[in-house]
C-alpha positions in Angstrom: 45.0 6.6 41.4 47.2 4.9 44.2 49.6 2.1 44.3 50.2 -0.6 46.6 53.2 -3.2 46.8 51.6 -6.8 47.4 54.9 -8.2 47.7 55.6 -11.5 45.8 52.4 -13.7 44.5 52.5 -17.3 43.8 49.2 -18.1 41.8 46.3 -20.4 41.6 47.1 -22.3 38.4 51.5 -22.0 39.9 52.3 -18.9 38.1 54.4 -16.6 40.6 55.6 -13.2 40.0 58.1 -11.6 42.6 56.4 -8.2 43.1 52.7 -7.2 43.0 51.5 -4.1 42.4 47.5 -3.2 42.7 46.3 0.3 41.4 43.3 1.7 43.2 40.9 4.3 43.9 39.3 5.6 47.0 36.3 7.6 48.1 35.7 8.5 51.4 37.1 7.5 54.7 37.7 4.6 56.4 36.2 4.4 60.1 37.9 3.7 63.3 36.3 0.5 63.2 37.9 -0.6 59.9 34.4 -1.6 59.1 32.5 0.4 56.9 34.3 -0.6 53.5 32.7 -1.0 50.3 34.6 -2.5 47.2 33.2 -2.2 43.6 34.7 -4.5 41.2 35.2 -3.4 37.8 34.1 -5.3 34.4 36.4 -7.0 31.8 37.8 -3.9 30.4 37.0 -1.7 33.5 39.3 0.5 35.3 39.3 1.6 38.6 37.4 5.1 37.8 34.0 4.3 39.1 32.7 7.8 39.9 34.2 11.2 39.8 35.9 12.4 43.0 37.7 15.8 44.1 41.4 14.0 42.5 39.3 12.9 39.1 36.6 15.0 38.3 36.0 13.2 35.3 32.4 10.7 35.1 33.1 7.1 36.2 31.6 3.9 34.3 29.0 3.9 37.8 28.7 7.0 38.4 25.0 7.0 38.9 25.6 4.8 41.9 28.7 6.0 43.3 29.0 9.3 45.2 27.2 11.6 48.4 23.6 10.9 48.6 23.6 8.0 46.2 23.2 4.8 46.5 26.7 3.7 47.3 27.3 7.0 49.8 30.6 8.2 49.8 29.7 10.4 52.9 29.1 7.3 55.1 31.2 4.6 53.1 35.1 4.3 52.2 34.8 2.8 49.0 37.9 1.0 47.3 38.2 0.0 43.5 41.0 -1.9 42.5 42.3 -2.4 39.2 42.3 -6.6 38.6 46.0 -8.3 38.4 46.6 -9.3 34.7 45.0 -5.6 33.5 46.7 -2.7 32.0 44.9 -0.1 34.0 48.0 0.2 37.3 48.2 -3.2 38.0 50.8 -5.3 37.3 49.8 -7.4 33.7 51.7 -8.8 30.9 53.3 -5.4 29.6 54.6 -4.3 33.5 58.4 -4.5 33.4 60.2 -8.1 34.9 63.1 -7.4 37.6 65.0 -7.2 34.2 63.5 -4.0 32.7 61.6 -6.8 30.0 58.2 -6.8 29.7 56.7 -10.2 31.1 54.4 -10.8 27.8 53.9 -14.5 27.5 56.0 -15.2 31.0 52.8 -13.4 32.7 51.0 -16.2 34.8 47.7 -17.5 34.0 45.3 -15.3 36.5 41.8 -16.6 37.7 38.9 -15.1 39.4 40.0 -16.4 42.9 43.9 -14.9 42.6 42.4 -11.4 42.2 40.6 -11.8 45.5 43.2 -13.1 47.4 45.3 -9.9 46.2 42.4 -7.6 46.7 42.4 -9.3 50.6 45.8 -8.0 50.4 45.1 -4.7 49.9 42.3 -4.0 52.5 44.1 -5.7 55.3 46.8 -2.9 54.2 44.6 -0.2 54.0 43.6 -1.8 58.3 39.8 -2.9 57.1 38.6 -5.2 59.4 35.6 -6.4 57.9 33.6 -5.5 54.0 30.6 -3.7 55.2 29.7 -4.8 51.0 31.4 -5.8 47.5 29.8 -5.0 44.5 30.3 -5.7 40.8 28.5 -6.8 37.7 29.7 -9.2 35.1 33.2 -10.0 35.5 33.4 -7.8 38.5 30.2 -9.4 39.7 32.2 -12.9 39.2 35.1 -11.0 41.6 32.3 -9.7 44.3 30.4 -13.7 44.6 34.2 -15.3 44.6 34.9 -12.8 47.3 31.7 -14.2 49.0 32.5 -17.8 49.0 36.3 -17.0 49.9 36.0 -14.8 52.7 32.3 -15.8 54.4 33.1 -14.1 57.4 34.7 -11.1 56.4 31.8 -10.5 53.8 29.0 -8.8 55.1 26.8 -8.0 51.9 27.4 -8.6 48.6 25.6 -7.4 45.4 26.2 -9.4 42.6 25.1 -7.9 39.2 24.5 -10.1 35.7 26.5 -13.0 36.6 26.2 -16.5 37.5 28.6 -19.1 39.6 30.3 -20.2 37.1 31.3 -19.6 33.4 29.3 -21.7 31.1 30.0 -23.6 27.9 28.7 -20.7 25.8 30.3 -17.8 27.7 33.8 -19.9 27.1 32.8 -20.6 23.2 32.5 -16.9 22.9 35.7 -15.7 24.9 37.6 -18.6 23.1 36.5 -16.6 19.6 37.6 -13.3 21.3 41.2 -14.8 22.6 41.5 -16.5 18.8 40.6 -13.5 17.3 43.8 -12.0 19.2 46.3 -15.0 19.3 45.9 -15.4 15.5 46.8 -12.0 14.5 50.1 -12.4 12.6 51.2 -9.5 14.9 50.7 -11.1 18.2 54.5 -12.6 18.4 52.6 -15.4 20.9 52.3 -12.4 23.0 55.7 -11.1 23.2 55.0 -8.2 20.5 56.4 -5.6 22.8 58.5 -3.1 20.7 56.9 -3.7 17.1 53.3 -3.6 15.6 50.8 -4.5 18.4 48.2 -6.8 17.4 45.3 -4.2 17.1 43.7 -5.8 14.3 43.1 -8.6 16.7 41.6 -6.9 20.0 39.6 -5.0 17.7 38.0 -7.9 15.8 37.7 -9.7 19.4 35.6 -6.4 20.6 33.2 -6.5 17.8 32.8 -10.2 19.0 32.0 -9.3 22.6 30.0 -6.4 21.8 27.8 -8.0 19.8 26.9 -10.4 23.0 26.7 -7.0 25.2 23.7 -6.0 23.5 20.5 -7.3 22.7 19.3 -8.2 19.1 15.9 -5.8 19.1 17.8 -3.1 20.0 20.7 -3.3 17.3 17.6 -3.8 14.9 15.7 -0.7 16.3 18.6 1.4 16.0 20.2 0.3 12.9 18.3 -2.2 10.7 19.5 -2.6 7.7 20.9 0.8 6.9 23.9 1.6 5.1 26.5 4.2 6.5 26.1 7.7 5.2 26.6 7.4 1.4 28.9 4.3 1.3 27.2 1.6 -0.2 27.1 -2.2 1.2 25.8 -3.1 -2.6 28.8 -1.0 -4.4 31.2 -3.9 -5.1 32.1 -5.1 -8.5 33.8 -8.4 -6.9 34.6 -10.3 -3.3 38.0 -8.7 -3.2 36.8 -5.1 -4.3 35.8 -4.8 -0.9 32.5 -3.1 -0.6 30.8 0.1 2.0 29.1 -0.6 5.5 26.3 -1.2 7.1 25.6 1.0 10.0 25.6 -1.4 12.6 28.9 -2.3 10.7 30.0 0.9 11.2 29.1 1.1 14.9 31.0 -2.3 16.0 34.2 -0.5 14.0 33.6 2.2 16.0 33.6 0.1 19.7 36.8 -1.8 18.4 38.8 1.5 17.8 38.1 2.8 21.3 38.7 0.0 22.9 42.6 -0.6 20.9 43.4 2.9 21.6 43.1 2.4 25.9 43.7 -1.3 26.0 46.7 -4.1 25.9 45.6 -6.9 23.5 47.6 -9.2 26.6 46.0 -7.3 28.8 42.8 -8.5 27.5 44.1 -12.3 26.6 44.6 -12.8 30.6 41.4 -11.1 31.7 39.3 -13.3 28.9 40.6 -16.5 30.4 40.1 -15.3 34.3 36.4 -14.9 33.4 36.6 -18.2 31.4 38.1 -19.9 34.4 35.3 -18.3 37.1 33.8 -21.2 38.7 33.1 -21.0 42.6 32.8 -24.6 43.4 36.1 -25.6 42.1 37.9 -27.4 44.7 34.6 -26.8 47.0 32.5 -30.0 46.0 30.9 -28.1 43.9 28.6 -24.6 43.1 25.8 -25.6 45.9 28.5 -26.7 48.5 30.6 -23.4 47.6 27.2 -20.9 47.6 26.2 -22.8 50.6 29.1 -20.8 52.5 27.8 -17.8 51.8 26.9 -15.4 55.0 26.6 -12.3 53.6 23.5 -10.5 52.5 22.8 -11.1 49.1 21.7 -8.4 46.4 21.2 -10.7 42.9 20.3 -8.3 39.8 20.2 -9.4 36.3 19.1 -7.3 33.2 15.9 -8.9 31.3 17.2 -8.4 27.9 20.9 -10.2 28.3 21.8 -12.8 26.2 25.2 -13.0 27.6 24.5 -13.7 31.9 21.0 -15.1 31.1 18.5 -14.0 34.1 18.3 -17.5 34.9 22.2 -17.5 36.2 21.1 -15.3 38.6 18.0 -17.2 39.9 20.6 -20.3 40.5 22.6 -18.5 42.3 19.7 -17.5 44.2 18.7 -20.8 45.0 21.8 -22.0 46.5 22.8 -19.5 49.1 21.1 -19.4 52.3 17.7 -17.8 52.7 15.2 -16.3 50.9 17.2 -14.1 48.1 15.2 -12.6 45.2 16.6 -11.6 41.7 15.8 -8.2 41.3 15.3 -7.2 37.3 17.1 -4.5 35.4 14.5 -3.3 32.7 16.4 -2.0 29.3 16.5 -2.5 25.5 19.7 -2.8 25.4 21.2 -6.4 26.6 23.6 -7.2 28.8 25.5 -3.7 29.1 22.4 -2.4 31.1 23.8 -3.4 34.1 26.4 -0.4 33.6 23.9 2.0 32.0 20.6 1.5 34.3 21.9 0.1 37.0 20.4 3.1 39.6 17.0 1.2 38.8 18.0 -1.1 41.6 19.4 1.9 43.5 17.1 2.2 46.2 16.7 -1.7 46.6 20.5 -2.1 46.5 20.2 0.5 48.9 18.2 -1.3 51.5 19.3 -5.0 51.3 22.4 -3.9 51.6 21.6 -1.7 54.2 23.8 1.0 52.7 
């Protein structure tokens, strides 16, 4: 992982924060030309460990996609993956350190969508490219690769935009508003400045379970679990409401996601990411999503997974038919909801391949 210094930020929302700094990754080399970058944007809780590399051997959350010979070449591309402002994967976020030595906790600025472009512009005209042969994400990071799009039409060449849609809708906010309650209203979360004592896990976790449950698909929760019970404890076994009682499986399974996730994640971390995605919303200050698409030069990749219930396929298809030209929706087949865009993504590998002349 590498550092870089943005220098002093002033905000979308007029948050400002007197030094910067973005963690990234790299693969490959940049050209004389400064012009044959690719940037992959990560998801909500992503980091900036796409693919394993000579510094990181360890498997990336795309590694199918990312490396030589695949679909995203790292023999012909440089790729760069940032780490979003607001995170608590390098960049700076809530629990990064104030000039003071204090962490900034609830002093951290609102962040949007569009802030962590304009720092991410920051970064490549620092690392001398001259022009984004192609930005790529999916959810979240696909909000960060169509913002980057509309913001920067000329510096954009291609653009590959998996399982989102323009903008956030009213039942993508009603489920991050659960998630941000979920952490806000644990009696731990000080208002965010619970640096030093007892960190609000019980919060991020119960605000995972809520996510996941939208990151996969009903069948497949049903095929894999049913109604089960979870080894020998017994979802039947209590005398009384307070008695408490044994699991389900898929109970078992959602307790499972929320642990991981507390053990490698900042519950602020996760408050200021939740409302970036809640804010995402391209035609704000543009007239509007068909004015803002209608910038749009680059060549457009749109994928969405048949099974979400989260990005809905038809989010994809609008996008589609506001940029320029004739730009299909290609289709993720899997079982397993919205999270196939991660796991089955080299589906689209070839495609992806050729429309974005990679």
């Amino acid at each position: 992982m590498k550092i870089y210094d943005a220098g002093p930020f002033s905000f979308e929302t007029g948050g400002h924060l007197p030094q910067v700094r973005l963690a990234y990754e790299t693969w490959g080399e940049l050209n004389q030309a400064g012009d044959n970058a690719v940037l992959v944007a990560h998801a909500l809780t992503g980091d900036t460990h796409v693919a394993s590399s000579p510094a990181d051997p360890s498997p990336g959350w795309w590694e199918p996609l990312l490396g030589p010979g695949r679909p995203i070449d790292t023999s012909r591309w440089f790729v760069i993956a940032p780490a979003m402002v607001g995170g608590c994967y390098g960049s700076t976020g809530p629990a990064s350190a104030d000039p003071q030595g204090i962490p900034w906790g609830s002093r951290f600025p609102f962040v949007t969508i569009r802030d962590s472009v304009q720092l991410e512009k920051r970064l490549l005209d620092h690392l001398g490219v001259t022009r984004l042969h192609a930005v790529v994400g999916g959810s979240m990071g696909g909000a960060r690769a169509l913002e980057w799009a509309v913001s920067w039409p000329e510096f954009v060449r291609g653009a590959g935009i998996f399982a989102c849609g323009a903008a956030s809708t009213a039942e993508q906010i009603a489920f991050l508003q659960a998630q941000l309650l979920a952490i806000r209203n644990d009696p731990h979360y000080a208002g965010g400045d619970y640096y030093g004592g007892p960190r609000p896990e019980a919060g991020l976790g119960l605000a995972r379970r809520i996510a996941h449950i939208t990151y996969r698909a009903e069948p497949e929760l049903q095929q894999r679990f049913g109604r089960e019970r979870q080894g020998a404890e017994d979802p039947f076994g209590a005398l009384s409401l307070g008695a408490g009682r044994g699991r389900y499986q898929v109970e078992s399974y959602l307790d499972h996601q929320a642990g991981k996730l507390v053990g490698r994640f900042d519950p602020n971390a996760y408050v200021a990411l939740a409302e970036a995605l809640a804010s995402h919303d391209v035609g704000r200050g543009r007239g509007g999503v068909g004015p803002a698409l209608g910038r749009v030069r680059a060549r457009m990749f749109l994928a969405a997974v048949d099974t979400d219930r989260l990005y809905f396929p038809e989010q994809s298809q609008q996008i589609a038919e506001w940029v320029p030209g004739d730009v299909p929706v290609h289709m993720i087949t899997s079982p397993i909801g919205h999270d196939g865009f991660l796991t089955s993504a080299e589906q689209l590998g070839d495609r992806m391949r050729a429309e974005l002349c990679l």
